[in-house]
GUGU-784477 format. One record per atom (N, C-alpha, C, O, CB): residue in one letter; atom name; x negated, y, z. Coordinates in pm, 1 decimal. Each point is the difference from the previous one (the first is absolute). Glycine has a CB too. Layout:
A / CA / X / Y / Z
...
END
This chain:
X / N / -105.8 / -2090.7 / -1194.9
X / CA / -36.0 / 113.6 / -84.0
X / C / 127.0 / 76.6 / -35.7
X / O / 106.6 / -46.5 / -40.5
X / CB / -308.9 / -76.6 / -52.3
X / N / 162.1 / 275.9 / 120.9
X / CA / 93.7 / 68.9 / -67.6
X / C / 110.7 / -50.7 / -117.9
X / O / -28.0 / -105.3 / -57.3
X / CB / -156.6 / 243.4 / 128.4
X / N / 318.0 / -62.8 / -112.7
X / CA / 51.5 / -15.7 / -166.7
X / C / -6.8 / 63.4 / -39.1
X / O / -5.6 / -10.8 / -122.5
X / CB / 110.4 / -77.6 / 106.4
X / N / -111.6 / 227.3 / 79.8
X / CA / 28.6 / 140.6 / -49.9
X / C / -51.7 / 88.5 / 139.7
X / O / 19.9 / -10.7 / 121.0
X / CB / 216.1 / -54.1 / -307.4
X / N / -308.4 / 151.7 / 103.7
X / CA / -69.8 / 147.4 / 73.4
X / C / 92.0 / 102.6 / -32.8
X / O / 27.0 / 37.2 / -114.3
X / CB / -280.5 / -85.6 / 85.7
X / N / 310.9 / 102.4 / 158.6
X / CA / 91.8 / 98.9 / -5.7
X / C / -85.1 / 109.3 / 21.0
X / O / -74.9 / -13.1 / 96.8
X / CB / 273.8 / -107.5 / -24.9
X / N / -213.3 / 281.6 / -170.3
X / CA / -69.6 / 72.0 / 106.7
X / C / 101.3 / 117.7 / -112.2
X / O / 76.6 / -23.9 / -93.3
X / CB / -392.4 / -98.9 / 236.5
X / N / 270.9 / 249.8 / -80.2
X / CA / 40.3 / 143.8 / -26.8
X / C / -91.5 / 52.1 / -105.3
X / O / -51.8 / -76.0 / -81.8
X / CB / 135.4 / 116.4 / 317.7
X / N / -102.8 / 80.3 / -235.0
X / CA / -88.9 / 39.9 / -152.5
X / C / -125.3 / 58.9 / 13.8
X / O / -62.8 / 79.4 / -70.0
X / CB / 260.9 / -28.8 / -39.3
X / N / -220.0 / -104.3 / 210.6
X / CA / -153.0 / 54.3 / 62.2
X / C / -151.6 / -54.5 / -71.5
X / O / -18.8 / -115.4 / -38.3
X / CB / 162.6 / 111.5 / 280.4
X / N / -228.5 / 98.0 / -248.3
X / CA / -103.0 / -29.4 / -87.6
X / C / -39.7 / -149.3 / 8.9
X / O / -37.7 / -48.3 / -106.8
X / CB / -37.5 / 287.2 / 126.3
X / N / 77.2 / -339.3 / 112.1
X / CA / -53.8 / -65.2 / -2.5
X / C / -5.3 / -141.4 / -96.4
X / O / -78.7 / -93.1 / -17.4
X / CB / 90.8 / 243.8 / 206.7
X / N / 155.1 / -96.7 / -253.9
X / CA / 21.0 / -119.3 / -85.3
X / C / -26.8 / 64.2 / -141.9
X / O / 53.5 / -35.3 / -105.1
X / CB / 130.3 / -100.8 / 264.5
X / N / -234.3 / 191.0 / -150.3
X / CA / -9.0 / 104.4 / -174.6
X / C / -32.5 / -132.8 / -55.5
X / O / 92.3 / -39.7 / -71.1
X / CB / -216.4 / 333.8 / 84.2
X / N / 8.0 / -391.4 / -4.4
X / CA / -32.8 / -81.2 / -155.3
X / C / 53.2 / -142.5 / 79.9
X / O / -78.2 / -86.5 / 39.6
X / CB / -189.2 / 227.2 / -198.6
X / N / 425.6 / -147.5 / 175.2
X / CA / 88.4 / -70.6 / 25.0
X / C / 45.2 / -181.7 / -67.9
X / O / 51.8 / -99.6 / 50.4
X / CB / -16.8 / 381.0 / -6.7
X / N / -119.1 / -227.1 / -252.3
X / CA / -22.1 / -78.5 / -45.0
X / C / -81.4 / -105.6 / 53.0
X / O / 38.6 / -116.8 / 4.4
X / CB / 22.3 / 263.0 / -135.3
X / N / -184.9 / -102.9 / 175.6
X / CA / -113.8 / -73.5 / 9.4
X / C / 64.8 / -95.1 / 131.2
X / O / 9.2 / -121.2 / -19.8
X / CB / -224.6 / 316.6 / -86.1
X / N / 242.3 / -161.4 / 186.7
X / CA / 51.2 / -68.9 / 112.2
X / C / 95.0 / -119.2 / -49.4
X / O / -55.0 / -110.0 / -3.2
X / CB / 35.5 / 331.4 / 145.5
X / N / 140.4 / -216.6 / -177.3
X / CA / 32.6 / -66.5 / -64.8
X / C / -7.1 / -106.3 / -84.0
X / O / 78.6 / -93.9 / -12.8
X / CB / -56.8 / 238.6 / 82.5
X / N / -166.8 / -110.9 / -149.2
X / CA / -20.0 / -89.7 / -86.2
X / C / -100.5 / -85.1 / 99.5
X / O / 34.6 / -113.6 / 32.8
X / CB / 14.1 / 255.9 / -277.7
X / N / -185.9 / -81.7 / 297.8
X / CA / 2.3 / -84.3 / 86.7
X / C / -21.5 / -101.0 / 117.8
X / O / -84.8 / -73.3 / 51.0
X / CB / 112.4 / 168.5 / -195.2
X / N / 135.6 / -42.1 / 158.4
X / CA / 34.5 / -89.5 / 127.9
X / C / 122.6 / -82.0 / -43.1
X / O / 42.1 / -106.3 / 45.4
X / CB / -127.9 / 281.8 / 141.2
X / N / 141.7 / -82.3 / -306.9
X / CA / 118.9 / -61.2 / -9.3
X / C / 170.3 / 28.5 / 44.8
X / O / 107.5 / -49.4 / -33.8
X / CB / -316.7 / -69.6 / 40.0
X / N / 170.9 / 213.0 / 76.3
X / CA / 146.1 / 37.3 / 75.4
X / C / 39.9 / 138.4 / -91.4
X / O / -86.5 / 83.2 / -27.5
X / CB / 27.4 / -179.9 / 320.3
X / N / 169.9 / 107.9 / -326.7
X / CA / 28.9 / 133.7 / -28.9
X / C / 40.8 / 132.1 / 125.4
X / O / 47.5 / -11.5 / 113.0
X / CB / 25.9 / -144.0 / -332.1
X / N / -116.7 / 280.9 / 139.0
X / CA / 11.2 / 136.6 / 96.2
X / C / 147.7 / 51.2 / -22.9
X / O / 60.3 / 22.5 / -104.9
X / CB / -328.4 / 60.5 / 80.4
X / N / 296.8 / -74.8 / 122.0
X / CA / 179.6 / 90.1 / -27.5
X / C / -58.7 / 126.1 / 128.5
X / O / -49.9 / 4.7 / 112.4
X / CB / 330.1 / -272.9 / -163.2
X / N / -223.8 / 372.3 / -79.6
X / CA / -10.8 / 150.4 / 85.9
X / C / 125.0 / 23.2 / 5.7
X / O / 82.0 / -23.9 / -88.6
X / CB / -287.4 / 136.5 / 17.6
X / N / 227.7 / -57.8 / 191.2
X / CA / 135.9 / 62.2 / 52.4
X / C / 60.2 / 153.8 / 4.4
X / O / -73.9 / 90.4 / 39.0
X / CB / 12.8 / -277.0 / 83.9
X / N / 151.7 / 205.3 / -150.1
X / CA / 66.5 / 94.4 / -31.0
X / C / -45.8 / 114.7 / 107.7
X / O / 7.5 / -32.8 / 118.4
X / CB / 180.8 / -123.8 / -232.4
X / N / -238.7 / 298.4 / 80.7
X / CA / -64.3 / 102.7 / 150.9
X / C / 159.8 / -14.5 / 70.9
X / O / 111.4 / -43.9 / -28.5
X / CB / -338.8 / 291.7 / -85.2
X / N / 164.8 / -188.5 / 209.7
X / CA / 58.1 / 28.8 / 154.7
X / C / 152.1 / -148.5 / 8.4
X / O / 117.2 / 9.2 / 36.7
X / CB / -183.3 / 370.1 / -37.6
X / N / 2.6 / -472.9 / -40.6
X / CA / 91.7 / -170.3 / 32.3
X / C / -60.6 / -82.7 / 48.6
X / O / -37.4 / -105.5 / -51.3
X / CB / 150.1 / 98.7 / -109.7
X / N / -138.1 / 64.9 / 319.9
X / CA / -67.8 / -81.6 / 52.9
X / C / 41.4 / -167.8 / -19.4
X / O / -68.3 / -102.4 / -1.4
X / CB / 27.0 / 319.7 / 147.4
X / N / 179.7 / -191.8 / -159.2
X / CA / 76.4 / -143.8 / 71.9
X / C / -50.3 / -77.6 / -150.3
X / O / 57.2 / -107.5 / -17.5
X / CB / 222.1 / 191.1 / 213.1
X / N / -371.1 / -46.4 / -297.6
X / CA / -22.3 / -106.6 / -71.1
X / C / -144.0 / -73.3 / 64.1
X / O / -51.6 / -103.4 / -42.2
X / CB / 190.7 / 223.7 / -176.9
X / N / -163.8 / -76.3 / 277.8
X / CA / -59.3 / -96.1 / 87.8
X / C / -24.3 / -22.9 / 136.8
X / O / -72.0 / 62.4 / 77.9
X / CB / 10.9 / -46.8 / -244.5
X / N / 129.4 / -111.0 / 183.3
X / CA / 62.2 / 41.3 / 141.1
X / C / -94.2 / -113.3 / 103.9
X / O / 11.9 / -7.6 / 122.3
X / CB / 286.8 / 90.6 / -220.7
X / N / -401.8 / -173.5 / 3.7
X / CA / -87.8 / -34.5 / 108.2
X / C / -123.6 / 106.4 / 22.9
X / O / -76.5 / -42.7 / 86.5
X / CB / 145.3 / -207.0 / -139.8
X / N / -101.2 / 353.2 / 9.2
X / CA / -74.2 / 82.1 / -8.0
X / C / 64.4 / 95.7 / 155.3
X / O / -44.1 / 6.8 / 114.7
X / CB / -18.5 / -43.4 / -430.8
X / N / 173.3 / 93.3 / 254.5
X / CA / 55.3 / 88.9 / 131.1
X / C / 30.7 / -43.9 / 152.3
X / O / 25.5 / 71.8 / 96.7
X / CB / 71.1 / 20.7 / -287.0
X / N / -110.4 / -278.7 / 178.4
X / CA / 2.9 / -55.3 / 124.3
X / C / -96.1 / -34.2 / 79.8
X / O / 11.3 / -30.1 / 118.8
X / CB / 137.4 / -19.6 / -202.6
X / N / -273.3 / 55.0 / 1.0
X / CA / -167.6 / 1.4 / 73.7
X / C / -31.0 / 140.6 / 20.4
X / O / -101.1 / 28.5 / 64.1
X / CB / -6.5 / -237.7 / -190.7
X / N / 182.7 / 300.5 / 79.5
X / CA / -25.5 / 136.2 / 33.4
X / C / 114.7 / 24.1 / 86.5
X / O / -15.8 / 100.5 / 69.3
X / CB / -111.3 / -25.1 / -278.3
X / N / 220.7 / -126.9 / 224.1
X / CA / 67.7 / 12.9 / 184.7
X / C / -89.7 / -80.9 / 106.7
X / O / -9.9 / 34.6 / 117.7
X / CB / 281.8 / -41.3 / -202.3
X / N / -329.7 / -94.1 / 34.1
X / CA / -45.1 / -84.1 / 124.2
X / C / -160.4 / 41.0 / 5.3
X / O / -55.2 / -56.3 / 94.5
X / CB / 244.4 / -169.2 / -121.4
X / N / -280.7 / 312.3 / -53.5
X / CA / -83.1 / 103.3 / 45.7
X / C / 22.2 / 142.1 / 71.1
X / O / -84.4 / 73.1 / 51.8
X / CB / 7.9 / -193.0 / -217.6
X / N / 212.0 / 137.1 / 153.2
X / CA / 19.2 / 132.6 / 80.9
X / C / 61.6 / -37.5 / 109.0
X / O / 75.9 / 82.5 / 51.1
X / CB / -58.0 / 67.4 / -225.0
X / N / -34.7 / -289.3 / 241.1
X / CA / 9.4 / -34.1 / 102.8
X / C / -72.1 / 54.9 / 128.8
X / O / 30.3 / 42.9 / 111.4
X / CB / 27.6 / -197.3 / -262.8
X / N / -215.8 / 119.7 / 44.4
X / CA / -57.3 / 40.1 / 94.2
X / C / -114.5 / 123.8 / -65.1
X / O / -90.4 / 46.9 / 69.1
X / CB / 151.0 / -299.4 / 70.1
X / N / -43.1 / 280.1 / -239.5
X / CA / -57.6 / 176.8 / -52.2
X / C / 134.7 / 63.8 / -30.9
X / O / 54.0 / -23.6 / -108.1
X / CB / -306.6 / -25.7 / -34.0
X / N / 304.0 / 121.8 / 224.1
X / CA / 84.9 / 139.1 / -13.7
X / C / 12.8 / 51.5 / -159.8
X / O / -102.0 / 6.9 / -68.5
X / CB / 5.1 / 70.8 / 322.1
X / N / 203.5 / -48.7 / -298.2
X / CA / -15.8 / 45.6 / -147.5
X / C / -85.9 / 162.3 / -2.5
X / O / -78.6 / 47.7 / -81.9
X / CB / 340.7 / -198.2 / 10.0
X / N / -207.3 / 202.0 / 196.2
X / CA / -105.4 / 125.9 / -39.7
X / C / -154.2 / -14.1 / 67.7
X / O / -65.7 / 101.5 / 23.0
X / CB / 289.8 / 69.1 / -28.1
X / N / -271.4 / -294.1 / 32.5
X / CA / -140.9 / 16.6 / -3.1
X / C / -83.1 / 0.9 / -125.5
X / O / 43.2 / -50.9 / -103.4
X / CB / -7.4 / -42.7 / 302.3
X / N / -143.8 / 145.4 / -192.5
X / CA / -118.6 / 35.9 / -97.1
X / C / -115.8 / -136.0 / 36.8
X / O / -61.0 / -38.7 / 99.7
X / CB / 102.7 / 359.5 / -93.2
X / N / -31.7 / -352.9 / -116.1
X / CA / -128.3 / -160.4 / -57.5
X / C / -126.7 / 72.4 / 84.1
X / O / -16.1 / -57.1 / 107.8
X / CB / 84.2 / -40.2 / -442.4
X / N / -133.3 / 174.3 / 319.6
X / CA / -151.9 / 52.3 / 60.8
X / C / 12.9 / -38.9 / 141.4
X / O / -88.8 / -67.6 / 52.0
X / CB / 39.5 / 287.0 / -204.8
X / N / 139.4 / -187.0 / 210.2
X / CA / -42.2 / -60.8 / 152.7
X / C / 45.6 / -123.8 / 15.8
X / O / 39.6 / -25.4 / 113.8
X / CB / -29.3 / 226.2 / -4.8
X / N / -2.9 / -295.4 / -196.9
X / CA / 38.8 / -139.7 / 59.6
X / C / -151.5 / -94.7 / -69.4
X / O / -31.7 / 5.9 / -118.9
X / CB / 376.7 / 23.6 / 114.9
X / N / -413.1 / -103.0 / 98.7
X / CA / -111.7 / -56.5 / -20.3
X / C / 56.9 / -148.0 / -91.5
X / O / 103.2 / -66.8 / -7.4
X / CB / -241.7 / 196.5 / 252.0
X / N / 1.7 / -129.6 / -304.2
X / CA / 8.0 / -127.4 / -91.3
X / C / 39.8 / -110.7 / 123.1
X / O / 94.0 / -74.6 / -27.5
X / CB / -301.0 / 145.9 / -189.5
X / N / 156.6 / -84.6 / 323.0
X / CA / 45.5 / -111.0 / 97.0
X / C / 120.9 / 31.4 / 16.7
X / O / 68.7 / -69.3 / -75.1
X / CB / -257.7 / 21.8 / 190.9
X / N / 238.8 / 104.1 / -66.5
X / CA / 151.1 / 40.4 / 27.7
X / C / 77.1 / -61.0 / -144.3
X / O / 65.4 / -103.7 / 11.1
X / CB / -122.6 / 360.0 / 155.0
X / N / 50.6 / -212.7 / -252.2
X / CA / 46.7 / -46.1 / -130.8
X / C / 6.1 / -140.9 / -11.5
X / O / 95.3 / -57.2 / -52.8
X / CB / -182.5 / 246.6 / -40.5
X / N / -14.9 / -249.3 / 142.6
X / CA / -11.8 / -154.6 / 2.9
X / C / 17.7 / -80.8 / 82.1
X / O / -42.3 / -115.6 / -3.0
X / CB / -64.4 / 158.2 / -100.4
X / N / 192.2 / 23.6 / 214.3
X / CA / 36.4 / -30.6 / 84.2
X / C / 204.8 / -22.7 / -3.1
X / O / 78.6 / -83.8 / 44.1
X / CB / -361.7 / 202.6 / 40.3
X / N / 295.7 / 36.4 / -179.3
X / CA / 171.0 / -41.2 / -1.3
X / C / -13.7 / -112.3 / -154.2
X / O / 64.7 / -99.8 / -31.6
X / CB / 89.8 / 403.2 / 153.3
X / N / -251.5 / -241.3 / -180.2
X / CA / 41.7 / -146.3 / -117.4
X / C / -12.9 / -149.2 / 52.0
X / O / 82.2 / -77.3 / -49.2
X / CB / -184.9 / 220.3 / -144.9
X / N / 2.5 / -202.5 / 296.4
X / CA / 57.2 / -102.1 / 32.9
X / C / 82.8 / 1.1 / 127.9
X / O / 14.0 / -107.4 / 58.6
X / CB / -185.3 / 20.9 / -187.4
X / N / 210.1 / 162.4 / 162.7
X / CA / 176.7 / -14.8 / 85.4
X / C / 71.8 / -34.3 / -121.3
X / O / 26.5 / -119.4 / -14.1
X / CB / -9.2 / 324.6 / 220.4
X / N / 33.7 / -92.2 / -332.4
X / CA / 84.0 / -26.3 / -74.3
X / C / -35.5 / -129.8 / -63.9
X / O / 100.5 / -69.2 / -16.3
X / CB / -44.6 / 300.8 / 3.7
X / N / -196.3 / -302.4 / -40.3
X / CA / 6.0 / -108.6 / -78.7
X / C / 29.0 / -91.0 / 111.8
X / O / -48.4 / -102.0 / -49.2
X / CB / -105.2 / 163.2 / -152.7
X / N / 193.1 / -93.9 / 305.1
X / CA / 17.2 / -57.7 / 118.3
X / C / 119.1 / -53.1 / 38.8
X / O / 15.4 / -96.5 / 74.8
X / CB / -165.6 / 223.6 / -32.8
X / N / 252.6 / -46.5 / -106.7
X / CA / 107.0 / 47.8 / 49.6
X / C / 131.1 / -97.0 / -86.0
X / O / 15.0 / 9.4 / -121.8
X / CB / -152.1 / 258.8 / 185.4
X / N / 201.3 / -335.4 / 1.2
X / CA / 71.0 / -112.4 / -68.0
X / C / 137.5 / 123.3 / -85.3
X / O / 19.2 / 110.2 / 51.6
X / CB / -86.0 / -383.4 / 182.3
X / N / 133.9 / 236.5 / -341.7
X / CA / 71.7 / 58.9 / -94.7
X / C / 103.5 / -79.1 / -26.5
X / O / -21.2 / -99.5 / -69.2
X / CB / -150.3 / 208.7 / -12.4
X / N / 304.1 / -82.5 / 130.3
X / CA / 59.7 / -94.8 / -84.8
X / C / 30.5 / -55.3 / -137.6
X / O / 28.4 / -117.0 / -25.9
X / CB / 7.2 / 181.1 / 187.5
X / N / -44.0 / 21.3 / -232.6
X / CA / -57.6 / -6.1 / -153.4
X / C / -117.9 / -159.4 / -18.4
X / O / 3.7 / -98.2 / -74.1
X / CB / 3.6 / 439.5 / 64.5
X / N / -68.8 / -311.3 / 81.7
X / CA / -106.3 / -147.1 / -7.2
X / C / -6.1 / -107.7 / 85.5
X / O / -95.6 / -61.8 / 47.1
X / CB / -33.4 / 197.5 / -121.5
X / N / 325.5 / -154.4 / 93.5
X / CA / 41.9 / -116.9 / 131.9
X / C / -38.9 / 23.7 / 116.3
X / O / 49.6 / -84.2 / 75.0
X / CB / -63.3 / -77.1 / -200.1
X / N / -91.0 / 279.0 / 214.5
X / CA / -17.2 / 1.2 / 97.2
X / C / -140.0 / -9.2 / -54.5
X / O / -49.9 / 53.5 / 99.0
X / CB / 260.7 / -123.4 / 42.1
X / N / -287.4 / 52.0 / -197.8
X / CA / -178.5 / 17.3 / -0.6
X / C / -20.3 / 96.1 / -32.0
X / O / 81.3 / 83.5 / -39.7
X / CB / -154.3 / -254.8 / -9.2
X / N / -112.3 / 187.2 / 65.6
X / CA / -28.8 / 137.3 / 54.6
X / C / -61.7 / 22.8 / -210.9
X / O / -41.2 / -87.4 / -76.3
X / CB / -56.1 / 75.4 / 477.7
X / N / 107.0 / 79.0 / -412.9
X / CA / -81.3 / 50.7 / -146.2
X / C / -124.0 / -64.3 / -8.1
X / O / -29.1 / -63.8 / -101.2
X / CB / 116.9 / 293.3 / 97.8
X / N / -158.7 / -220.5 / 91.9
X / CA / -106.6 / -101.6 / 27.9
X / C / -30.2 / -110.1 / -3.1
X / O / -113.8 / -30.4 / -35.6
X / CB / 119.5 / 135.5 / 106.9
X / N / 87.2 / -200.9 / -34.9
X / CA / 32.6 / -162.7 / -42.1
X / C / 41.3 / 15.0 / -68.2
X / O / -87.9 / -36.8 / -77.8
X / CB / 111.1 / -76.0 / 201.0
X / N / 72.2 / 149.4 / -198.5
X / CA / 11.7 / -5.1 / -158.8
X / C / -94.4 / 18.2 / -79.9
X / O / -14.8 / -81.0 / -91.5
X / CB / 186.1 / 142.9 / 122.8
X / N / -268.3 / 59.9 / -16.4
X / CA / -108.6 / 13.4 / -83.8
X / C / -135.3 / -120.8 / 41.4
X / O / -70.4 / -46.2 / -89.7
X / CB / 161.3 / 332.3 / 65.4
X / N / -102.6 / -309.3 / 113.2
X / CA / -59.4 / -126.3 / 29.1
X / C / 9.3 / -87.8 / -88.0
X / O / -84.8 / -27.5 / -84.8
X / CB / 116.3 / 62.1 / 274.0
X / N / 124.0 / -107.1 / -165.6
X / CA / 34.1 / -136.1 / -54.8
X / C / -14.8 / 54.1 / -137.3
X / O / -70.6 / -93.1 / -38.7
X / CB / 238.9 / -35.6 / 218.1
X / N / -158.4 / 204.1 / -283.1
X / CA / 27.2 / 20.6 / -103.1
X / C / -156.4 / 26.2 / -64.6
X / O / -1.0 / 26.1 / -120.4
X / CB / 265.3 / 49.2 / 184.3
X / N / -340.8 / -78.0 / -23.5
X / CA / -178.7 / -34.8 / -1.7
X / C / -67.7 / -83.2 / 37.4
X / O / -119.3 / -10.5 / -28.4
X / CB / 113.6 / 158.7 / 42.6
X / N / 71.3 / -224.9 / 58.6
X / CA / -57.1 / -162.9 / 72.5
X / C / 43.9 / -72.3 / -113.6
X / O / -14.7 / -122.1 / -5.0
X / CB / 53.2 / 121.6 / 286.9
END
């Protein structure tokens, strides 16, 4: 489980409290245009523009297609997680 939810100031965390309380993890919002405060965020968004182009448009990419690079990327060994894929980690960590 998460320790901390890093996100930016986007509506989605508006009632930020509630989350928190619960799940338990605290919300840290980051400073605008710093990306590098979260820098596992900006590295799943290099390894999606792997394979979606930054100037493509969401409407022409099909829900299959979509679910197709998410399990390449959940697939995909990291060194961050010794060499496993996000996937066996999230596995073992629910078994």
């Amino acid at each position: 489980m998460a320790s901390l939810i890093t996100t930016d100031n986007g509506l989605e965390f508006a009632s930020h409290e509630k989350i928190t309380k619960s799940i338990g993890v605290p919300v840290y919002f980051t400073d605008p245009y710093s990306s590098w405060q979260k820098g596992s965020v900006e590295n799943i968004n290099g390894l999606i523009r792997q394979y979606i182009p930054k100037s493509t448009t969401f409407e022409h990419i099909s829900q299959q297609q979509i679910t197709k690079i998410m399990e390449k990327i959940n697939n995909r060994p990291r060194v961050k997680l010794n060499f496993s894929t996000p996937k066996e980690c999230f596995m073992k960590n629910i078994s």
